[in-house]
N, C-alpha and C positions, 0 to 999 in steps of 0.2 A: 811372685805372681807375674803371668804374661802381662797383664795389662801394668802395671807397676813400670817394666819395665820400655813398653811399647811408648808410654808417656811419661818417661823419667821423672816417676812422681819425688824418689826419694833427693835425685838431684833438685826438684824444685822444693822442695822442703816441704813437701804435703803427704797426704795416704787419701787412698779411697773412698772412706767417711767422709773426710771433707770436699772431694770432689764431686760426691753426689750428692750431699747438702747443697753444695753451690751450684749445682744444676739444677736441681730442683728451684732453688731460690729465685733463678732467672727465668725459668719458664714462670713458674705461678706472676712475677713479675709482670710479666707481657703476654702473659696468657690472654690478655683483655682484645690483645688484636684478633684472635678466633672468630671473636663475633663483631668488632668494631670495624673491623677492615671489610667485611661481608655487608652493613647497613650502610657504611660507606658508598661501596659500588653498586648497593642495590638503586640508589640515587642516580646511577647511570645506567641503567635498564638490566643489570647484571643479575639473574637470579641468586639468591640467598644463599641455599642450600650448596649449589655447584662450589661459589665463592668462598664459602667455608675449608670444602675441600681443597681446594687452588690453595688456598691460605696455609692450611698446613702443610701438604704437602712441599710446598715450595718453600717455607719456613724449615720441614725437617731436610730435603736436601741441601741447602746452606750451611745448614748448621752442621751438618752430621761432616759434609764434606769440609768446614772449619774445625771441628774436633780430627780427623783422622789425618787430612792432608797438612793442614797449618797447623794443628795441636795449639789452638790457642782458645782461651777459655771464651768465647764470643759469639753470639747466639745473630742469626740469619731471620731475617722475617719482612713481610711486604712493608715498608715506609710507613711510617702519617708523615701528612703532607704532600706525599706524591698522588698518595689515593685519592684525598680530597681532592688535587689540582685535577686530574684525572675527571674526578666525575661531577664538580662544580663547575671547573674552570673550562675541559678541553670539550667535554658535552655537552653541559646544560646551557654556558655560554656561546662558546664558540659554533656550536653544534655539529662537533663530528661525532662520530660513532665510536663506542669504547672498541670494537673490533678494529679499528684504526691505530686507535688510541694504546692500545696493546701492542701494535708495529710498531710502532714509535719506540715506545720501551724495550721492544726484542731487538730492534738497528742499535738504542746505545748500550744494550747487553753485548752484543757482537764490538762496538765501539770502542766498550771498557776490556774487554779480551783481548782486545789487538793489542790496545798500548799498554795495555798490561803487562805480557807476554815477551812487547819489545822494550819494558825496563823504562817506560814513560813517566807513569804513574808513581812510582816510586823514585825516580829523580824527581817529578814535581813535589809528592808530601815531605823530601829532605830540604828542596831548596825553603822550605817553610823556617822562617825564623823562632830562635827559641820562645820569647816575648809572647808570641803567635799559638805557637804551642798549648802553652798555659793557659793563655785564654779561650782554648779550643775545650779544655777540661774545668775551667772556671765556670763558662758561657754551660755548657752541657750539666753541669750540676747545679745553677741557676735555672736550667729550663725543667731539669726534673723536680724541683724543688716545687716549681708551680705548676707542674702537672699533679704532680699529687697534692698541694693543698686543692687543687679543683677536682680533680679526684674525689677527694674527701671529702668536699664539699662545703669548706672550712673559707675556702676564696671562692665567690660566683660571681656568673655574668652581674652587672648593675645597671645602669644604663647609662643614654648617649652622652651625659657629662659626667659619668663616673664611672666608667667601665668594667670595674671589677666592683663587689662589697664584701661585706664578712658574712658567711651563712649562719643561720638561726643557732647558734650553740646550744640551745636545748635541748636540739631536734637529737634522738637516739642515736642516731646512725653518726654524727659530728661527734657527739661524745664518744663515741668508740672508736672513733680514728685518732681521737686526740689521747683515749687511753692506750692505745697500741704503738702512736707515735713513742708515749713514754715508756711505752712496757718494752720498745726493741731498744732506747735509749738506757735504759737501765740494764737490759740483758749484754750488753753492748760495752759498757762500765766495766759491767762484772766479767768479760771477756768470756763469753759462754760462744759456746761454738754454733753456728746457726741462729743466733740470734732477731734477724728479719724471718727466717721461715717458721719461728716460736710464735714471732709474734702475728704474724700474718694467719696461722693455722687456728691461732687461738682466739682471735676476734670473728675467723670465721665460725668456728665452733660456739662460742656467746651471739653469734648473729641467730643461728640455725634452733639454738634450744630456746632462745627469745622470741622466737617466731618472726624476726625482721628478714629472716632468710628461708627460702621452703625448701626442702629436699627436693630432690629430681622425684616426678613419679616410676623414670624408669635409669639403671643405671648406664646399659649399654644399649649402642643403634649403631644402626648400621650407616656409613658414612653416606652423605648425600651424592647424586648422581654427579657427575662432575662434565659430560658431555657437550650438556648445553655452550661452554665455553671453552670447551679443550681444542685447542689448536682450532682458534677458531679466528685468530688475530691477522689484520688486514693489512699488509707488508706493502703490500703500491700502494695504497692510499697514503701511506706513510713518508712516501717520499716525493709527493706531489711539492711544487714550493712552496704554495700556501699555507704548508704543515712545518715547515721550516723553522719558523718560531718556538712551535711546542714541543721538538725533537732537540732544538736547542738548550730548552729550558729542563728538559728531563733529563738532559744529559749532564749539563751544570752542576742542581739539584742533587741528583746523586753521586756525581765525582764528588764533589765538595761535603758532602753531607758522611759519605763513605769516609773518606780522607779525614775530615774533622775527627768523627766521633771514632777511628781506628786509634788515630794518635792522643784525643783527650783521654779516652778509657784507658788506654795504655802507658801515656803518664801518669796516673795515677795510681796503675796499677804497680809502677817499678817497672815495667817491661822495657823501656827505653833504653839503650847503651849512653855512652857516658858523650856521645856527639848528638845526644833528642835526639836519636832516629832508633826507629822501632824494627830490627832485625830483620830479613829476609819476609818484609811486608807483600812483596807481592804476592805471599799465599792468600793472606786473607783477603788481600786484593783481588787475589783470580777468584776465588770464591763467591765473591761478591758479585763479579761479572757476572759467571756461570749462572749461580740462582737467579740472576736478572732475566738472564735467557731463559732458562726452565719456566721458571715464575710466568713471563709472557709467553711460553707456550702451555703452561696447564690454563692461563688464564688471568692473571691477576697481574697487580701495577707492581712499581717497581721494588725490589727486593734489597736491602743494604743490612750492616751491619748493627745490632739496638742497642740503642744507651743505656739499655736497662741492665745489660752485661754487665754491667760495673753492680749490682746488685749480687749477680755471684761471687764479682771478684770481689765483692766485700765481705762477703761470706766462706772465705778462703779460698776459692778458684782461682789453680794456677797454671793447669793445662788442658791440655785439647779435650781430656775426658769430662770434665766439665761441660762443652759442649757437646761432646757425645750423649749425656745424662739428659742434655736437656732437647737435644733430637727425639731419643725414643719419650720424652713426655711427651711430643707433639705428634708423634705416632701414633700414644695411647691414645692423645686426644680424639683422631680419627673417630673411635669407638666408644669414647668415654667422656665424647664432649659436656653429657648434662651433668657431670662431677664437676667439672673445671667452672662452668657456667656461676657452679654455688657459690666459690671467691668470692663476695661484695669487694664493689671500686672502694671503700673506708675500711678494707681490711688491706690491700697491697697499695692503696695511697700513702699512707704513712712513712710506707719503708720507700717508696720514691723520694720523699722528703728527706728520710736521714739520709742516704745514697748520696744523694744531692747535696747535703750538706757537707757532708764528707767530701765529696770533688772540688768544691770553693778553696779547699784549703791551699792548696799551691799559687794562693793567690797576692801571698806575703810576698812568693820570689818574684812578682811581675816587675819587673823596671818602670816606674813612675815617673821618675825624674825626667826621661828622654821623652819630651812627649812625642819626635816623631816614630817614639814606639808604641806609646803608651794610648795615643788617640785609636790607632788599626785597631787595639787589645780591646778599648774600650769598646770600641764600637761593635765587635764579635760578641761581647758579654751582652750587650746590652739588647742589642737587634735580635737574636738568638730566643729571646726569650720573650720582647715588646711585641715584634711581628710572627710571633710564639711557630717560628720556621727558621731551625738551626740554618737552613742553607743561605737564608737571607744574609744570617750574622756572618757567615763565614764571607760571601760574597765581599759584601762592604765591608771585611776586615782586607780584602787581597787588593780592592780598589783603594782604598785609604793608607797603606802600608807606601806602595812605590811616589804617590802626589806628595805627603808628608816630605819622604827622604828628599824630591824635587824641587820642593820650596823652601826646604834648609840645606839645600848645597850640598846633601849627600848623597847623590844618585847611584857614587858606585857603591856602597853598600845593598842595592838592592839583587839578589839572586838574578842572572836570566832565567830561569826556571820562573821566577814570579811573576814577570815581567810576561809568559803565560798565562799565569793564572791571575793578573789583571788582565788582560784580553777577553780571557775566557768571561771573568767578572762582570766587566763593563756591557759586554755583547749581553749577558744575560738581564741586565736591568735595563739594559735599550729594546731587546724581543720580549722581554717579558710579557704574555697579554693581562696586563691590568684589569 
């Protein structure tokens, strides 16, 4: 077949089947941002409906143009984290305007194309030490691990001296994430092919005949107006200096957040050559840029790479068409979003959990001994997932990585390459607006 060959399924040791399993699996996945990324911005004056579309949209060109141009199995979509900073931090606080706030993000989409383009960005994710790496896929399978038990509702808010508790486990909807959590762990076992998307399909199925889930009353609509916000983003307001701070921090934010989660998904996935570096990365690099740009021109924040991909590639996704699979589900979405709607967060919470469980394992080869390896590694794991903002962790692993080697006398071990990206670090917890 064309496509077999177009994505050299048989050299990567996959077929067909299981690359549309695994697209499927990563969109149901993160299918949650559809609507999570839209109430998000609605907080910054952004109507709903438009945001929805910005969302997909910009979601399926990411993706589609990661399946065909980069052929790698890795799914595009607006951030969390950036959206909340977005419509918490750079509006509600600061108070500029998300039309501002949108330039902002279209300058570091233009930003990330440059040095992409000039072989920048890909010298900085190699000068990344191995150590570093690991804990880049350690840290990212600890933060999904605790999105989905709060997902599932199994971890919830507590309060101001106990910040998390354990949710009501008698409550229906806990029990059925915790039977689904088992039900993909055992299909899982039993090496069944698809085993997250069995088990996700079928908790929502027992949601829906249980009545804890209602059917859509209509299956297809027509996609909301998308106008209100299309090219509607405010590019000089953006470069005033007083914006300075939040252009810096969205740039940061997504280099680092891009970069991490390319290389943890990808260590884990086997994609890495035998130097931890991930092959002709500036595809999914450019990629990444490009949707940032799209993305703030249809409308929405910033666009990078999702950790959930690691939910296809566990489900045997091994190239580009995998991401192709899961472009045209966000397509369909466009029109079929009250299907997608029906998922309950206790049915695709669970398989965040196992995902995540699975990514910790690389965590045997970390170098412990050296701690001035082993504190940067730490502190990525741990920051990633407490200030529950992968970029944070990465940040103060880049600042803590070169001080460490400086106060035990081994400076020249540190990359010049790093020795950026502690700059870049440092600058972003000095501008950051708290």
């Amino acid at each position: 077949m064309l496509l077999k060959k177009i994505f050299k399924l048989d050299e990567l040791g996959t077929n067909m089947k299981q690359e549309v399993v695994a697209g499927i699996t990563t969109f149901i996945t993160m299918a949650y941002i559809i609507i999570v990324n839209p109430k998000i911005l609605e907080a910054a004056g952004m109507p709903f409906g438009a945001s929805m579309t910005a969302t997909i949209l910009s979601a399926f060109f990411g993706t589609i143009l990661m399946g065909v141009y980069a052929k790698r199995p890795f799914a595009i979509a607006p951030y969390m984290g950036e959206n909340a900073f977005v419509a918490y931090t750079v509006v509600k606080i600061l108070g500029y305007s998300w039309q501002t706030a949108l330039g902002a993000i279209f300058i570091g989409g233009v930003l990330f194309t440059l040095i992409t383009v000039l072989k920048i960005r890909s010298w900085l994710a190699n000068a990344i030490p191995e150590n570093m790496k690991i804990a880049f896929a350690v840290g990212i399978g600890l933060f999904l691990i605790f999105i989905g038990l709060n997902e599932s509702g199994i971890v919830q808010l507590g309060t101001p001296g106990a910040p998390v508790r354990v949710g009501n486990i008698a409550d229906l909807k806990i029990i059925l994430s915790i039977v689904c959590f088992l039900l993909i762990a055992f299909l899982m076992y039993k090496k069944i092919k698809g085993a997250i998307l069995i088990g996700i399909l079928t908790i929502t199925f027992i949601s829906i005949i249980s009545g804890i889930v209602s059917i859509p009353k209509q299956i297809i609509s027509s996609p909301p107006d998308i106008s209100p916000i299309f090219l509607k983003l405010d590019i000089p307001g953006a470069l005033s200096w007083g914006f300075f701070s939040v252009i810096l921090t969205v740039f940061v934010m997504d280099f680092v957040d891009t970069m991490g989660t390319l290389i943890g998904v990808s260590y884990k996935a086997g994609l890495l050559d035998e130097k931890g570096n991930l092959p002709e990365i500036e595809k999914p690099m450019l990629c990444d840029a490009l949707a940032t740009i799209v993305g703030a021109l249809l409308g929405t924040t910033t666009t990078g790479t999702y950790i959930e991909s690691a939910a296809g590639i566990e489900s045997g996704g091994k190239s580009g068409l995998t991401a192709v699979v899961t472009a045209l589900m966000f397509l369909l979405a466009l029109f079929f979003n009250p299907i997608f709607e029906v998922v309950p967060a206790f049915a695709y919470g669970p398989a965040l959990i196992i995902v995540g469980m699975l990514m910790i394992s690389p965590i045997k080869k970390l170098e412990m001994n050296d701690f001035t390896e082993f504190v940067p590694s730490f502190l990525i794991i741990v920051l990633m997932s407490f200030t529950y903002n992968l970029g944070i962790g990465m940040t103060g692993g880049f600042v803590a990585y070169p001080i460490m080697k400086i106060i035990s006398g081994r400076i020249k071990e540190v990359h010049p390459g790093l020795w950026i990206l502690f700059l870049f670090s440092l600058l972003f917890f000095v501008f950051y607006p708290y």
